[in-house]
PyMOL Python script that loads the backbone (N, CA, C, O; Angstrom):
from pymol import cmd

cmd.read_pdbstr("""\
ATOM      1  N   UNK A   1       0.846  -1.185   0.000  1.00  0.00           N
ATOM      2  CA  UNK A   1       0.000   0.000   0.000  1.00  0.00           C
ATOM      3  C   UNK A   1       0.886   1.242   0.000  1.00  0.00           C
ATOM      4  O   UNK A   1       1.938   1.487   0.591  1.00  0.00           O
ATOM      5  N   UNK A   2       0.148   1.939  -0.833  1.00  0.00           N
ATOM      6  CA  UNK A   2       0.991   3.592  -0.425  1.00  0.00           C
ATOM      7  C   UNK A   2       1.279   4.314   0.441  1.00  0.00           C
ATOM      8  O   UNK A   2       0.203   4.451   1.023  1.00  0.00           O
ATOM      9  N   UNK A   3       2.133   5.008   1.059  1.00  0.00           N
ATOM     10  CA  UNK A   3       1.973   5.793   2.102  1.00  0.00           C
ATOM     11  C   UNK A   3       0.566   6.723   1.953  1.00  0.00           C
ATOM     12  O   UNK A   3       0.162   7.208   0.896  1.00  0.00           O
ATOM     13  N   UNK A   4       0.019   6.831   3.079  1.00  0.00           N
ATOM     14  CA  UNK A   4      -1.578   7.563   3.609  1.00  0.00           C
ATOM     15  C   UNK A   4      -1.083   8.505   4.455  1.00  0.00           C
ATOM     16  O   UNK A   4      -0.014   8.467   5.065  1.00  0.00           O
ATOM     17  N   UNK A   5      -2.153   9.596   4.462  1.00  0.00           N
ATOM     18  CA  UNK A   5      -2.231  10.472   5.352  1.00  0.00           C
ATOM     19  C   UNK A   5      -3.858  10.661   6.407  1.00  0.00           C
ATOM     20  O   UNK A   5      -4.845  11.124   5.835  1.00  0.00           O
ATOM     21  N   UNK A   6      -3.910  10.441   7.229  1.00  0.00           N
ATOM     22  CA  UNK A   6      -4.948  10.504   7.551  1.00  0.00           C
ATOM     23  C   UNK A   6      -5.951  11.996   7.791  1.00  0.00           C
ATOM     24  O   UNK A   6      -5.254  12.828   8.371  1.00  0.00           O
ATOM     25  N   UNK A   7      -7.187  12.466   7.540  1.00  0.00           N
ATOM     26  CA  UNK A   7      -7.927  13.708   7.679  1.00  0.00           C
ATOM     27  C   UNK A   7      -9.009  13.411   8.454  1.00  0.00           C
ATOM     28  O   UNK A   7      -9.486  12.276   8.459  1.00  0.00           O
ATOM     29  N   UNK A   8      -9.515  14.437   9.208  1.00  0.00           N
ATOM     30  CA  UNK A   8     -10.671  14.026  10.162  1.00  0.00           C
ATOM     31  C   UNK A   8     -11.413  15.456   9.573  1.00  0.00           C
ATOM     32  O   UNK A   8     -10.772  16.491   9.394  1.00  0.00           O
ATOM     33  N   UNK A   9     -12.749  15.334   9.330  1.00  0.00           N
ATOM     34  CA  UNK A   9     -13.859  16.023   8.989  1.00  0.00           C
ATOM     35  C   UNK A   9     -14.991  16.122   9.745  1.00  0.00           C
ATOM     36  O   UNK A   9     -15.696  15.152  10.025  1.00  0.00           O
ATOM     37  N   UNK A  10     -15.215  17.326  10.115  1.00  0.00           N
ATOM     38  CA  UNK A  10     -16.857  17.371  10.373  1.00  0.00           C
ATOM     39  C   UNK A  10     -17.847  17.727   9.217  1.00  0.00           C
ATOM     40  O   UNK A  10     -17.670  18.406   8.206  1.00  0.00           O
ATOM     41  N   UNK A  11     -18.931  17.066   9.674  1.00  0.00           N
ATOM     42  CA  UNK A  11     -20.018  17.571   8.424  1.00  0.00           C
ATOM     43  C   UNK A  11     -21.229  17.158   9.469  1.00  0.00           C
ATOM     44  O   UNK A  11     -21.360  16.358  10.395  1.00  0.00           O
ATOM     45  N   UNK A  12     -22.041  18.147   8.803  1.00  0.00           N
ATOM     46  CA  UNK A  12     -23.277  18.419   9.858  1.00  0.00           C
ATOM     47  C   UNK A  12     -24.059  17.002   9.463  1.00  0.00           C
ATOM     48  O   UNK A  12     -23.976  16.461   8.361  1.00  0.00           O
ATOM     49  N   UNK A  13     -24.928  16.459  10.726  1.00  0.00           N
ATOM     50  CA  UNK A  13     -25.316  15.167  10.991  1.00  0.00           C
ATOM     51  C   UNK A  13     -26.850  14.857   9.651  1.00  0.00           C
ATOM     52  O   UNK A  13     -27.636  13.911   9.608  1.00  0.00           O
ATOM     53  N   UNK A  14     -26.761  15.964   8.838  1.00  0.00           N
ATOM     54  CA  UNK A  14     -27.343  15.764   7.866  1.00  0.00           C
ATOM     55  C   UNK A  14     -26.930  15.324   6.474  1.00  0.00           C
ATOM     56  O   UNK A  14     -27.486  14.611   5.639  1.00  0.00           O
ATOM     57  N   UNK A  15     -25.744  15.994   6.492  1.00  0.00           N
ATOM     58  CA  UNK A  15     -25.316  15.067   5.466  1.00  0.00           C
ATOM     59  C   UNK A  15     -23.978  13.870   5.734  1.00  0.00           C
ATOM     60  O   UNK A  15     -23.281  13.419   4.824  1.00  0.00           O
ATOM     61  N   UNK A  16     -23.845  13.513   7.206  1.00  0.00           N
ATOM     62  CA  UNK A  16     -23.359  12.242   7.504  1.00  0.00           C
ATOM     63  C   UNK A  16     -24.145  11.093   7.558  1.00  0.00           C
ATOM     64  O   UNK A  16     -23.745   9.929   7.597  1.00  0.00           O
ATOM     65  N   UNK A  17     -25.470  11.567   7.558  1.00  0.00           N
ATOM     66  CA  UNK A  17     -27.017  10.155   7.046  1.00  0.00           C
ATOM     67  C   UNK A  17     -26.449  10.340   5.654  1.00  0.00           C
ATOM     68  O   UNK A  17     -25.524   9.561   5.426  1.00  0.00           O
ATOM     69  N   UNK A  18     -26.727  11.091   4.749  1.00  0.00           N
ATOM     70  CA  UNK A  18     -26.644  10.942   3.205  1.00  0.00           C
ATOM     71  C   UNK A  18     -25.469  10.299   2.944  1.00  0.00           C
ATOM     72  O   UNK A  18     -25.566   9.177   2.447  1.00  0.00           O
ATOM     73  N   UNK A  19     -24.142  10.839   3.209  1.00  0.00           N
ATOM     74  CA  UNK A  19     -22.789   9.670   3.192  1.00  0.00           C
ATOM     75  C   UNK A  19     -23.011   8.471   3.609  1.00  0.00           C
ATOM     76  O   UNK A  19     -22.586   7.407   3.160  1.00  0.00           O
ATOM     77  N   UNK A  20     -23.498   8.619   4.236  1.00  0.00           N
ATOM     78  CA  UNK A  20     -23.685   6.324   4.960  1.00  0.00           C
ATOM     79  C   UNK A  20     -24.662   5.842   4.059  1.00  0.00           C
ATOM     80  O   UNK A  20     -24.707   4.666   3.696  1.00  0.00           O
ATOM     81  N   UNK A  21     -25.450   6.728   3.690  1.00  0.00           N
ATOM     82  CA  UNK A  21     -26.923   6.009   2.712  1.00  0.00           C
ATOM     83  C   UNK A  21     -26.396   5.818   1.727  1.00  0.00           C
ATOM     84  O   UNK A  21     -26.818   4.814   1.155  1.00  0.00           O
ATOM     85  N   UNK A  22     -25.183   6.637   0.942  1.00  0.00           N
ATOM     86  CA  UNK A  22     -24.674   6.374  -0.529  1.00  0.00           C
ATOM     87  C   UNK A  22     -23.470   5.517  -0.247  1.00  0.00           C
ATOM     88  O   UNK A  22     -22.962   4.809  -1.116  1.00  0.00           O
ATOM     89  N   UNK A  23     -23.035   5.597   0.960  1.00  0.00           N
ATOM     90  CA  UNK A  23     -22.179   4.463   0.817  1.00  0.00           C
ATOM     91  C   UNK A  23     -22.525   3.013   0.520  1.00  0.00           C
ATOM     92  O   UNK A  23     -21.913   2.240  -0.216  1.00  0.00           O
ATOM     93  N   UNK A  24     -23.956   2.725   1.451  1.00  0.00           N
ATOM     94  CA  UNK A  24     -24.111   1.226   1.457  1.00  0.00           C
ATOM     95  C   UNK A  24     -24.932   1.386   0.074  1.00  0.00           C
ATOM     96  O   UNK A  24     -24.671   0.406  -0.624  1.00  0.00           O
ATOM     97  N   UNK A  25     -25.902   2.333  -0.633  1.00  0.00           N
ATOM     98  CA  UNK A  25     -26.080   1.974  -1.810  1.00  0.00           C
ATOM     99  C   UNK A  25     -24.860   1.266  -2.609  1.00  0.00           C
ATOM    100  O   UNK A  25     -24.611   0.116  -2.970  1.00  0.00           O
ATOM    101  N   UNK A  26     -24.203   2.571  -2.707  1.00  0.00           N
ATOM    102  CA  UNK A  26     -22.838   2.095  -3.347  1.00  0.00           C
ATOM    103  C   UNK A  26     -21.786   0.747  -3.333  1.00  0.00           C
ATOM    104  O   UNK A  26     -20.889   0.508  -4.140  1.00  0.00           O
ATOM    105  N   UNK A  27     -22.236  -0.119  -2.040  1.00  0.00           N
ATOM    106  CA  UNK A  27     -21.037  -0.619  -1.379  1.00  0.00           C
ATOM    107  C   UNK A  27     -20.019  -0.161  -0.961  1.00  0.00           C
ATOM    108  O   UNK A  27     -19.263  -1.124  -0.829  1.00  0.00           O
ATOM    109  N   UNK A  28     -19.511   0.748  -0.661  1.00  0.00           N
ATOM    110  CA  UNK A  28     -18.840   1.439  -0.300  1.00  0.00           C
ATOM    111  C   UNK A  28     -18.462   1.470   1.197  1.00  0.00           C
ATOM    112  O   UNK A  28     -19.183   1.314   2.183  1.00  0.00           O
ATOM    113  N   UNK A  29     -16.629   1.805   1.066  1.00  0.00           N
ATOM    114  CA  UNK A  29     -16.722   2.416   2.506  1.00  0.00           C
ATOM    115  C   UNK A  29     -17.015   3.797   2.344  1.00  0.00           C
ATOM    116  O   UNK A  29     -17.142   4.438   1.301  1.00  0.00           O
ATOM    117  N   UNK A  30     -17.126   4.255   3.834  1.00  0.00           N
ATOM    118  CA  UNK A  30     -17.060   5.692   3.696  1.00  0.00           C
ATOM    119  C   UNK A  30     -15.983   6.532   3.181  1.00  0.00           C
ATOM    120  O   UNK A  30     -16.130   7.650   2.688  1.00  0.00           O
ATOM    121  N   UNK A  31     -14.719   5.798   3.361  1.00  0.00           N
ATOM    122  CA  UNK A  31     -12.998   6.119   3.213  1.00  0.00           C
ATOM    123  C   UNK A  31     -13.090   5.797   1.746  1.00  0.00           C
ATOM    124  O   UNK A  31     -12.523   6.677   1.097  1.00  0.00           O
ATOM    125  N   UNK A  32     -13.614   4.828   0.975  1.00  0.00           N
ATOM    126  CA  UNK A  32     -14.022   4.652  -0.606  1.00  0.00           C
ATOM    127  C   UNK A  32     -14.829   5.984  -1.150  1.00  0.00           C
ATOM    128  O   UNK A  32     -14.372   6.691  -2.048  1.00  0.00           O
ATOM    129  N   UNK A  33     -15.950   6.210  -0.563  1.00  0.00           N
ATOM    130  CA  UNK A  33     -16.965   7.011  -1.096  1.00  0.00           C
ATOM    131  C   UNK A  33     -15.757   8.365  -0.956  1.00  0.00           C
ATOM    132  O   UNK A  33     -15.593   8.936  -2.034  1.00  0.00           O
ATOM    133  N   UNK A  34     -15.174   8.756  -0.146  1.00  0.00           N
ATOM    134  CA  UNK A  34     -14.828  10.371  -0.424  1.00  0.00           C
ATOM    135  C   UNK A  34     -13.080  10.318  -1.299  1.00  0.00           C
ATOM    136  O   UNK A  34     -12.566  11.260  -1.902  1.00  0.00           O
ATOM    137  N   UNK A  35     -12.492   8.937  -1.101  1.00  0.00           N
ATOM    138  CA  UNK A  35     -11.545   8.976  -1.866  1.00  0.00           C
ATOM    139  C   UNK A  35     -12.257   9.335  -3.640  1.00  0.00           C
ATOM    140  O   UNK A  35     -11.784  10.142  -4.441  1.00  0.00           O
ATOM    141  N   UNK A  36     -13.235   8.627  -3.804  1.00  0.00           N
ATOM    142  CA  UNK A  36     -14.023   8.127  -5.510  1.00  0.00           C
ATOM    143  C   UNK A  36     -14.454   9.562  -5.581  1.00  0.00           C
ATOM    144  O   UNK A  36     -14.066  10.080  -6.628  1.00  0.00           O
ATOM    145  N   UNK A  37     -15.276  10.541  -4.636  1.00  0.00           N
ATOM    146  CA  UNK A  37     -15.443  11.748  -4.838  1.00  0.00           C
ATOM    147  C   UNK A  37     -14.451  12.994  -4.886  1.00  0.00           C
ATOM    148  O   UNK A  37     -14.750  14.137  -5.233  1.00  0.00           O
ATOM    149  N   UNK A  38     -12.982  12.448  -4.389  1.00  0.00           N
ATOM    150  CA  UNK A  38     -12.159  13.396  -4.652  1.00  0.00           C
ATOM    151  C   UNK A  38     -11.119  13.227  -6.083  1.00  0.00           C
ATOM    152  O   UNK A  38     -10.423  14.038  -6.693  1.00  0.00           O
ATOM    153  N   UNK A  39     -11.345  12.045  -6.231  1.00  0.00           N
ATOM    154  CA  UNK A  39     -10.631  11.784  -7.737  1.00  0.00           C
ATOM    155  C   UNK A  39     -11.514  12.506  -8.887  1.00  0.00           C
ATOM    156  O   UNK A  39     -11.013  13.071  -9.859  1.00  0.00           O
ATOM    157  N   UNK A  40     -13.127  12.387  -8.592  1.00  0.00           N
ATOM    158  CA  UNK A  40     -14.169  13.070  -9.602  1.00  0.00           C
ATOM    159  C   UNK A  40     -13.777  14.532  -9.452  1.00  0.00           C
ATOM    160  O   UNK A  40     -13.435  15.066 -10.507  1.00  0.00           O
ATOM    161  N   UNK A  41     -13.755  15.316  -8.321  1.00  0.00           N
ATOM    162  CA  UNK A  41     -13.631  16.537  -8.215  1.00  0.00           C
ATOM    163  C   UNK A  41     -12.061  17.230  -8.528  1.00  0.00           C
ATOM    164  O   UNK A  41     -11.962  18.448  -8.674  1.00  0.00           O
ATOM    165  N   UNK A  42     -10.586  16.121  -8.635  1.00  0.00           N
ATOM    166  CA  UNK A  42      -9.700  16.445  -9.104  1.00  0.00           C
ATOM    167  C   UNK A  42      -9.779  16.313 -10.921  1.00  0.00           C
ATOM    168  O   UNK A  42      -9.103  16.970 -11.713  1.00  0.00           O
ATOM    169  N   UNK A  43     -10.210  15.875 -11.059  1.00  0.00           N
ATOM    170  CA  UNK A  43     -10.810  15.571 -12.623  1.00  0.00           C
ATOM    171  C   UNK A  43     -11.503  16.942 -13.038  1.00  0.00           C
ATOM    172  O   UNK A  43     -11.309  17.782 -13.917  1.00  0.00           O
ATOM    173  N   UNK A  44     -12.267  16.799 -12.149  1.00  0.00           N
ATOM    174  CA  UNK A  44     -12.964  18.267 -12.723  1.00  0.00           C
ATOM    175  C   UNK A  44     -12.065  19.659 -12.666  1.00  0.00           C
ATOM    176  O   UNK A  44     -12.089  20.528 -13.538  1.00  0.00           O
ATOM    177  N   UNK A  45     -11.512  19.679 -11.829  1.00  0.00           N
ATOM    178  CA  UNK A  45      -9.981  21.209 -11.781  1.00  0.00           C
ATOM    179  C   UNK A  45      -9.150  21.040 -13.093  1.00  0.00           C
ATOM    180  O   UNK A  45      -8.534  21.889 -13.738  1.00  0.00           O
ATOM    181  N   UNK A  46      -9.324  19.596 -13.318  1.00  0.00           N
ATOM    182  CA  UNK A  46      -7.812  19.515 -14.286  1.00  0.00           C
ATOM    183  C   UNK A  46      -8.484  20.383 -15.318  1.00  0.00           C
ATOM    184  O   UNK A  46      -7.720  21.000 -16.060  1.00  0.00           O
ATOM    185  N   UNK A  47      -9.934  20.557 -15.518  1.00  0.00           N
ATOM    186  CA  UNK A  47     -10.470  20.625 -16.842  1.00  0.00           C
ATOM    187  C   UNK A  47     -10.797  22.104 -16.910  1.00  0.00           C
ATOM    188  O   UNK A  47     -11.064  22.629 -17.990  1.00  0.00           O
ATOM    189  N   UNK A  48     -10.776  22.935 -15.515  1.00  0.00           N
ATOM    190  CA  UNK A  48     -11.213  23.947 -15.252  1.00  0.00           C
ATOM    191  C   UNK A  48     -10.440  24.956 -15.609  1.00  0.00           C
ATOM    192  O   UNK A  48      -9.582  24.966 -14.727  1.00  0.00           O
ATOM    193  N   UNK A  49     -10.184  25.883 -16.409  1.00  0.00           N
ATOM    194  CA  UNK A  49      -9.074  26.557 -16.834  1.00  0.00           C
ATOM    195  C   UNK A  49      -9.307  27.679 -15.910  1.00  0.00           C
ATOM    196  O   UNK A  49      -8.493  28.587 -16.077  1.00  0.00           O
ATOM    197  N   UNK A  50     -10.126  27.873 -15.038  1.00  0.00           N
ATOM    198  CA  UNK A  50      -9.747  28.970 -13.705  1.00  0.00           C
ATOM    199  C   UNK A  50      -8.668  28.806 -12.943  1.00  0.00           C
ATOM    200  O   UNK A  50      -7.600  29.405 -12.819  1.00  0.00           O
ATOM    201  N   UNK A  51      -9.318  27.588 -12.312  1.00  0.00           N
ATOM    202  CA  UNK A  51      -8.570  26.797 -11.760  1.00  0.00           C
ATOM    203  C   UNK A  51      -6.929  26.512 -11.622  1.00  0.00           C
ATOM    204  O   UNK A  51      -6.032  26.568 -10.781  1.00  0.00           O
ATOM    205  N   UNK A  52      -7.225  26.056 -13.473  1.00  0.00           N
ATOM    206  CA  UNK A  52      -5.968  25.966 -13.845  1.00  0.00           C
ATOM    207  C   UNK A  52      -4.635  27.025 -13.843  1.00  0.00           C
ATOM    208  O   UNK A  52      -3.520  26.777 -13.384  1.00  0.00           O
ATOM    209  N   UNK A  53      -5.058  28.189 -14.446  1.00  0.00           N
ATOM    210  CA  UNK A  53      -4.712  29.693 -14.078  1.00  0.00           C
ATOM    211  C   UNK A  53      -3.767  30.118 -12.541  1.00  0.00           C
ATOM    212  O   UNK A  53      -2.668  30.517 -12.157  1.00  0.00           O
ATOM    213  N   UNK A  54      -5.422  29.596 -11.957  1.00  0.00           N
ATOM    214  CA  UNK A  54      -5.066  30.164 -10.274  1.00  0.00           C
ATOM    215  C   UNK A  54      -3.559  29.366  -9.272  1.00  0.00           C
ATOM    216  O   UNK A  54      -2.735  29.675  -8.412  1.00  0.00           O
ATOM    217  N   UNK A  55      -4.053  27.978 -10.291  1.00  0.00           N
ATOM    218  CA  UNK A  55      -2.805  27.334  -9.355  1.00  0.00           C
ATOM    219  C   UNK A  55      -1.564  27.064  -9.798  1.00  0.00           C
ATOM    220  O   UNK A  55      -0.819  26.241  -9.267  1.00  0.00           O
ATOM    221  N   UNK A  56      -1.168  28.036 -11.214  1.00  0.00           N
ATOM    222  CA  UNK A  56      -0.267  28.462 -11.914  1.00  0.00           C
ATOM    223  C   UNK A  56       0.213  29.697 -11.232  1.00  0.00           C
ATOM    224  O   UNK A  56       1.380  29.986 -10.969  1.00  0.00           O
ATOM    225  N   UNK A  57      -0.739  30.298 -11.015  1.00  0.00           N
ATOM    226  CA  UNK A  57      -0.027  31.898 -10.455  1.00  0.00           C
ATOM    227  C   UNK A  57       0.343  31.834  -8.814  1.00  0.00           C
ATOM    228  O   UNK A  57       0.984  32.632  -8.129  1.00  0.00           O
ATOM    229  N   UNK A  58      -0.447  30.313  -8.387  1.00  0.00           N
ATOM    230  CA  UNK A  58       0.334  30.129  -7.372  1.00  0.00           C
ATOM    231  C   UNK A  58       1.530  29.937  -7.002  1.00  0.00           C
ATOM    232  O   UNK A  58       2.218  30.398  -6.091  1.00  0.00           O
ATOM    233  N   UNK A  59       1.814  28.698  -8.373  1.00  0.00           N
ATOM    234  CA  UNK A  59       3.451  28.022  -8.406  1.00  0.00           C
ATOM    235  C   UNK A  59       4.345  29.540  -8.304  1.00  0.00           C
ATOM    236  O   UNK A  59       5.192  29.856  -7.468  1.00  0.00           O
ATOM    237  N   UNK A  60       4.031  30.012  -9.004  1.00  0.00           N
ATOM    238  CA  UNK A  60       5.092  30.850  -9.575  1.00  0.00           C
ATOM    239  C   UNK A  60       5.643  32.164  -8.010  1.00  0.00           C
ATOM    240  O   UNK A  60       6.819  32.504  -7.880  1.00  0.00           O
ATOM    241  N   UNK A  61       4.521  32.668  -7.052  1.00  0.00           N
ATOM    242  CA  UNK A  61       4.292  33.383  -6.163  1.00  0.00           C
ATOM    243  C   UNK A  61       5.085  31.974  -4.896  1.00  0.00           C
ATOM    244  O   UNK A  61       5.956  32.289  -4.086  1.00  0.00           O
ATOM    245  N   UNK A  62       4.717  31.005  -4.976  1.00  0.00           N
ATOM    246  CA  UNK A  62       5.459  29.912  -4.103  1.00  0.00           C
ATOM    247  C   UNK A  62       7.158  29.990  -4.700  1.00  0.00           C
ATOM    248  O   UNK A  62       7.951  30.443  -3.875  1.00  0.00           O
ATOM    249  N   UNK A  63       7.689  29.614  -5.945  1.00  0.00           N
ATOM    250  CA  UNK A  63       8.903  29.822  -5.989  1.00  0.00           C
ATOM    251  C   UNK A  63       9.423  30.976  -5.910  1.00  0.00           C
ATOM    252  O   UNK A  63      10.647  31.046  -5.809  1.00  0.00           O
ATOM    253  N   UNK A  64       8.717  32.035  -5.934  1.00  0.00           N
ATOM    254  CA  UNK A  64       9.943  33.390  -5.626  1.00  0.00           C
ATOM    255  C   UNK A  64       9.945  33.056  -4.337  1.00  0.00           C
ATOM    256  O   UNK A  64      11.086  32.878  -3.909  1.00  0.00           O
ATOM    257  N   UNK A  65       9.124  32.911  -3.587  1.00  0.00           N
ATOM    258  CA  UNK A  65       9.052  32.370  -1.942  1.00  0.00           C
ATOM    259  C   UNK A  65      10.247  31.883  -1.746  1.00  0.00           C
ATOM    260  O   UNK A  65      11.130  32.528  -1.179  1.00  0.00           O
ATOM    261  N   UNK A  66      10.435  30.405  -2.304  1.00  0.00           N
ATOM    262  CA  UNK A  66      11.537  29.124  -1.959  1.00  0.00           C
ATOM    263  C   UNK A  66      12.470  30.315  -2.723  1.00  0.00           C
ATOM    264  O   UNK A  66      13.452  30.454  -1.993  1.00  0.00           O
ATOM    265  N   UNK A  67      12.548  30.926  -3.492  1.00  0.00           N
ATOM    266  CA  UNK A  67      14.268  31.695  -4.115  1.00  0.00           C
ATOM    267  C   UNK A  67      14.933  32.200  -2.897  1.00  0.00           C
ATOM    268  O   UNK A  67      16.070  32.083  -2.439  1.00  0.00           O
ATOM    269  N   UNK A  68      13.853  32.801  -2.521  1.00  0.00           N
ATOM    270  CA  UNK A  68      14.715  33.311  -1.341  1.00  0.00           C
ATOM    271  C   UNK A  68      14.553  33.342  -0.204  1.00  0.00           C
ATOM    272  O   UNK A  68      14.293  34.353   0.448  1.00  0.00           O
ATOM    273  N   UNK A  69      14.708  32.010   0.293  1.00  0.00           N
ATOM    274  CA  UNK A  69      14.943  31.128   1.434  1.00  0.00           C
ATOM    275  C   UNK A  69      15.950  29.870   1.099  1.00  0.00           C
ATOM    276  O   UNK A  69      16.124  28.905   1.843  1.00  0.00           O
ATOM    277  N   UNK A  70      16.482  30.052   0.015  1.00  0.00           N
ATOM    278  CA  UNK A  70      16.996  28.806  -0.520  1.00  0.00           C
ATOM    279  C   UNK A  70      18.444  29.289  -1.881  1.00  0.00           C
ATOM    280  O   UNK A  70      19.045  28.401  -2.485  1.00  0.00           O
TER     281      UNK A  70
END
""", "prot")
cmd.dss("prot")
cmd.show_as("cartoon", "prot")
cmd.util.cbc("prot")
cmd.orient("prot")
């Protein structure tokens, strides 16, 4: 297995019924259901040319950062 990182989330007890209900539709774990929903939602950025933009003008504002500290 890959190295993991573990995250702890709150979400209001309304939509922690809806996560358990689509999980067992799904078969799913819960740790399945939000991994499968974050691969859909990284899919969707790749395609997003805002997105895409924004976390370009990030890189670039992060390496003058590391220039000079490094």
């Amino acid at each position: 297995m890959t190295a993991a990182k573990v995250y702890t989330i709150r979400v209001p007890e309304s939509d922690a019924q809806q996560i358990e209900f689509v999980a067992r539709v799904e078969g799913l774990s819960i740790n399945e259901l939000f991994r499968t929903a974050l691969d859909q939602y990284f899919e969707v950025l790749r395609d997003d040319a805002g997105f895409v933009g924004r976390a370009k003008a990030q890189l670039a504002h992060d390496r003058k950062i590391a220039k000079r500290l490094v």
